[in-house]
C-alpha positions as CSV (number, residue, x, y, z in Angstrom):
1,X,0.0,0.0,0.0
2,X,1.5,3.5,-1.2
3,X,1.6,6.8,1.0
4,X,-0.9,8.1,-1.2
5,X,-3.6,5.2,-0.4
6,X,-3.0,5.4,3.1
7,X,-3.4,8.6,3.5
8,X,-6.7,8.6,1.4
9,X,-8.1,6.1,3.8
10,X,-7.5,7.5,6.8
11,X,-8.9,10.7,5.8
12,X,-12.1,8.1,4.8
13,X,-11.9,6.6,8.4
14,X,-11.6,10.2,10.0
15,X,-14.4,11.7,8.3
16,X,-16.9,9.4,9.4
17,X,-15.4,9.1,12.9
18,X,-15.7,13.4,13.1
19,X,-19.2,13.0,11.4
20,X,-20.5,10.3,14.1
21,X,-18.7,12.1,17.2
22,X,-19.8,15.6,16.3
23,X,-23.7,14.7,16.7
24,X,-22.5,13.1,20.2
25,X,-20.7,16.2,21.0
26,X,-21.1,19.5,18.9
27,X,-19.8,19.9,16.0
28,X,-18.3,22.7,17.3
29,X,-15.7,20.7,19.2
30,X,-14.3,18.9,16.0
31,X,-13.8,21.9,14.0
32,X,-10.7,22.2,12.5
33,X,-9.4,18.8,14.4
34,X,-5.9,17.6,13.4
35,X,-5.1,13.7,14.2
36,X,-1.6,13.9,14.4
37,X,-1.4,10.1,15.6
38,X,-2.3,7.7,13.2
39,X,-4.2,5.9,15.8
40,X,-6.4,8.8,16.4
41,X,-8.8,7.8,14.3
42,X,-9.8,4.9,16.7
43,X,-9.4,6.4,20.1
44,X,-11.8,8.8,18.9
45,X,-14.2,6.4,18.1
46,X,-14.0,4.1,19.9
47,X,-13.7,6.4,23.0
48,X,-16.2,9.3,21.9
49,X,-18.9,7.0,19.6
50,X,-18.4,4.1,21.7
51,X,-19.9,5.8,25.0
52,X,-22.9,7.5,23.0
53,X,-24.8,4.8,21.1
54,X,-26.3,1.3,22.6
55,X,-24.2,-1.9,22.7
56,X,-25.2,-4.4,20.1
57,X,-25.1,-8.3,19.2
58,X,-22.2,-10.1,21.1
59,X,-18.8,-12.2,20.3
60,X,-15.8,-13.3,21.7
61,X,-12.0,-12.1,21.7
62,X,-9.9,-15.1,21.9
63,X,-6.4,-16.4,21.6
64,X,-5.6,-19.2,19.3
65,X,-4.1,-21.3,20.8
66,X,-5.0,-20.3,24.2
67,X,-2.2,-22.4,26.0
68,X,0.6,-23.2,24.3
69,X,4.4,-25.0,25.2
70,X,7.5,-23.8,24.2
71,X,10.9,-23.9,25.1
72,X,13.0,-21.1,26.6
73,X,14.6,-19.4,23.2
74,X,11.7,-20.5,21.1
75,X,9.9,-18.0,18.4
76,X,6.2,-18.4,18.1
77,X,3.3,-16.9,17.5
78,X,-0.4,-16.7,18.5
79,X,-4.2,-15.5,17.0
80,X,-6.1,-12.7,18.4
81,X,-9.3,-14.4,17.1
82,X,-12.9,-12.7,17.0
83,X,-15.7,-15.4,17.6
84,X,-19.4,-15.0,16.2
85,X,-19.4,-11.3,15.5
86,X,-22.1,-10.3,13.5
87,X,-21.2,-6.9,11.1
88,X,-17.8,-6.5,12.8
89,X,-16.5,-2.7,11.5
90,X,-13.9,-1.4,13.8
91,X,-11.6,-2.7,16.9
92,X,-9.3,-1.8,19.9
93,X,-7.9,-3.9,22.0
94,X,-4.5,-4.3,24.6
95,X,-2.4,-7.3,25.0
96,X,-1.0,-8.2,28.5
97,X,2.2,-11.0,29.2
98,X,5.0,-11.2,31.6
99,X,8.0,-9.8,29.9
100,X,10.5,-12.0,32.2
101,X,8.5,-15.2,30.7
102,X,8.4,-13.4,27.2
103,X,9.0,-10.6,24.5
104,X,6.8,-9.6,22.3
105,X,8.4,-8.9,18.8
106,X,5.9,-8.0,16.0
107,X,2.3,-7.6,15.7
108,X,0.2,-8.0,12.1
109,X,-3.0,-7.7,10.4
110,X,-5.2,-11.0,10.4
111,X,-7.1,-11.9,7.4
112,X,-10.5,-11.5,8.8
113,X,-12.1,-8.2,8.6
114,X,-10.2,-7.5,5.3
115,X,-12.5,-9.7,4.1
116,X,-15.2,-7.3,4.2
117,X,-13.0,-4.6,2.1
118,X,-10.2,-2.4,2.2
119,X,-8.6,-2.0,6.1
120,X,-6.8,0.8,8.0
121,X,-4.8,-1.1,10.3
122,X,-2.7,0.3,13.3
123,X,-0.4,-2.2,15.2
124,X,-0.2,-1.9,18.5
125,X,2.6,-0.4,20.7
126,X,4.7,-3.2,22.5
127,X,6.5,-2.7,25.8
128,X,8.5,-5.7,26.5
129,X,9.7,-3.4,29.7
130,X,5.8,-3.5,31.5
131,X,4.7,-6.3,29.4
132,X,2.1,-5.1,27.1
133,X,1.0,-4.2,23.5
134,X,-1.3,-1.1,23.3
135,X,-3.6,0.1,21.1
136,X,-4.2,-2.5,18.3
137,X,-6.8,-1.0,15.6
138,X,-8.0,-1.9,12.6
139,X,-11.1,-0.7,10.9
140,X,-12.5,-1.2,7.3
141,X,-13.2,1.8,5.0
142,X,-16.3,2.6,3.2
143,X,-17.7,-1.1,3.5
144,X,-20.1,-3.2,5.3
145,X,-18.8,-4.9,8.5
146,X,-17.7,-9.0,9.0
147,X,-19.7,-11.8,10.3
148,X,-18.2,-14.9,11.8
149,X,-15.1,-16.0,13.1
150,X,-11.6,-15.1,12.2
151,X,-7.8,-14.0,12.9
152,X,-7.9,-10.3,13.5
153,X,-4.0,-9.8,14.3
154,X,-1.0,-12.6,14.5
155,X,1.4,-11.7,17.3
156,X,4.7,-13.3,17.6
157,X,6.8,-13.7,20.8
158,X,10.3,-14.8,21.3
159,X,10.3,-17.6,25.0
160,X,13.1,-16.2,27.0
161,X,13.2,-18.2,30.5
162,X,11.3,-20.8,31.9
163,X,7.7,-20.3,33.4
164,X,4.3,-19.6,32.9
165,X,3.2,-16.5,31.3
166,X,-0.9,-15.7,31.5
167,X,-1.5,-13.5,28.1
168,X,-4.5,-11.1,28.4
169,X,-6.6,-9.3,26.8
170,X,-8.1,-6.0,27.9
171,X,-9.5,-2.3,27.0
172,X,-11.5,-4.0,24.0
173,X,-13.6,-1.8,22.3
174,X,-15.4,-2.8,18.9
175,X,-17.7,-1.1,16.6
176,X,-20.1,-2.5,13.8
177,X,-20.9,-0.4,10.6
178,X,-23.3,1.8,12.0
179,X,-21.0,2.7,14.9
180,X,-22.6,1.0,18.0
181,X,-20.5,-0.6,20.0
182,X,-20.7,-5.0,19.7
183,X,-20.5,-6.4,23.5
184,X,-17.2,-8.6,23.6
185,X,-16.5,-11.3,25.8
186,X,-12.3,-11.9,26.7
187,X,-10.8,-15.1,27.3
188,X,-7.1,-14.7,28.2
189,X,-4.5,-17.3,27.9
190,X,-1.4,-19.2,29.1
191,X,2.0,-20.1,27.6
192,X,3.9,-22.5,29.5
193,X,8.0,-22.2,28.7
194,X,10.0,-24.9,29.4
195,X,14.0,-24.3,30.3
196,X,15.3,-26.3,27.8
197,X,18.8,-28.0,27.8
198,X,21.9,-28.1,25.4
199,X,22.0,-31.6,23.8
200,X,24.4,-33.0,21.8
201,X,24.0,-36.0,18.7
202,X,27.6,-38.1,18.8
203,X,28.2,-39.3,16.0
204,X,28.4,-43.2,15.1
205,X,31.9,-43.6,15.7
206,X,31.9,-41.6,18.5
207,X,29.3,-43.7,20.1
208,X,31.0,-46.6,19.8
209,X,34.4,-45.6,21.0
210,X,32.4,-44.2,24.3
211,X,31.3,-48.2,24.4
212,X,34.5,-49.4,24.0
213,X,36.0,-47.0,26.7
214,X,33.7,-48.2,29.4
215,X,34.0,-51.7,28.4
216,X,37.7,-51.2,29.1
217,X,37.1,-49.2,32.0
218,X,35.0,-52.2,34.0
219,X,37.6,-54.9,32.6
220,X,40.5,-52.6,34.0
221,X,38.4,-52.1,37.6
222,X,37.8,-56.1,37.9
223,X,41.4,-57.0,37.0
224,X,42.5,-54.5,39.7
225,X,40.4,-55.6,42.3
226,X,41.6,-59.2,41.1
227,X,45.0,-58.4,41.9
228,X,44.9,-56.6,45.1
229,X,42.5,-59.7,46.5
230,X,45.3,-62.0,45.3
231,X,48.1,-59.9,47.0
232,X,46.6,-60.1,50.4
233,X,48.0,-62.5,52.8
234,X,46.2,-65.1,54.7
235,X,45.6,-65.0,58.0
């Protein structure tokens, strides 16, 4: 996607945001508004439209899988998955972990709601220090919302010690095409790190002369003990 397309949707995005918020508000308080963050769009939203209109319908903001083992140096990655939505438009939501378990390394778009059209998507801000990832938001532009289930972002983490890190969501707001806000149940989840240990393949031969070595090590022992039972006296 060029500069030029991205800016042309966001201004999309932002002009029905301003046009939704203003008859919440006054239009008098979104005069001459500048969205200097790219993830402006959403807050306003979802923060402003969100609080004005009645909840609709109902789904469920999932991980997939929502408990998974690794070991401790391991890459994976998990789903952020929306279940039964019905005309799914816009979302928000935080991601929560325990960054001495794991770090968080990239966050991206999911196919789902770009199945409904063209998407403005904002990936969220990770803090491996507190252990979060802020502010994920995608929204389509000038189409109808998504119904079902689907992957709205993949998140991938890097295992760096040994434990068990819960992985949470929170702060989810979400919007269908007419703005109201869909009622979203979160289940959280668990990623279980084992410390894992250095091992290393011997080759064949190797093997074998390990075998040998040992072999030679009991016949040496038994011949020893042999010898010093033959060298004592009897009484």
């Amino acid at each position: 996607m060029d500069k030029d397309r991205i800016k042309g949707s966001a201004e999309q995005a932002k002009g029905k945001v301003k046009k939704v918020a203003g008859k919440a508000l006054g239009d008098s308080k979104f005069r001459g508004m500048r969205m200097k963050n790219k993830s402006g769009v959403f807050l306003l939203a979802l923060i402003f439209v969100a609080t004005n209109v009645a909840s609709t319908r109902a789904g469920t903001l999932n991980f997939a899988p929502n408990l998974l083992t690794v070991s401790s140096g391991q890459s994976f990655s998990i789903d952020v998955e929306a279940s039964n939505v019905t005309d799914l438009y816009a979302y928000q939501f935080d991601v929560g972990f325990d960054p001495t378990i794991l770090a968080a390394v990239s966050i991206v778009e999911g196919p789902f709601l770009a199945t409904g059209g063209p998407t403005f998507f904002v990936p969220g801000t990770i803090d491996n220090v507190g252990g979060s990832i802020s502010y994920n938001a995608d929204t389509l532009i000038g189409a109808v919302g998504v119904t079902g289930t689907g992957v709205l972002t993949t998140i991938d983490f890097t295992a760096l010690a040994g434990g068990s890190s819960a992985i949470s969501l929170s702060n989810a707001l979400f919007l269908d095409s007419n703005l109201n806000t869909i009622v979203i149940d979160l289940t959280g989840g668990t990623v279980d790190v084992n410390s894992s240990l250095t091992t290393i393949d011997l080759p064949a031969s190797w093997t074998e002369m390990l075998l040998a070595l040992g072999v030679f090590g009991i016949a040496v022992y038994y011949r020893r003990t042999r010898t010093e039972t033959e060298l004592v006296p009897a009484s």
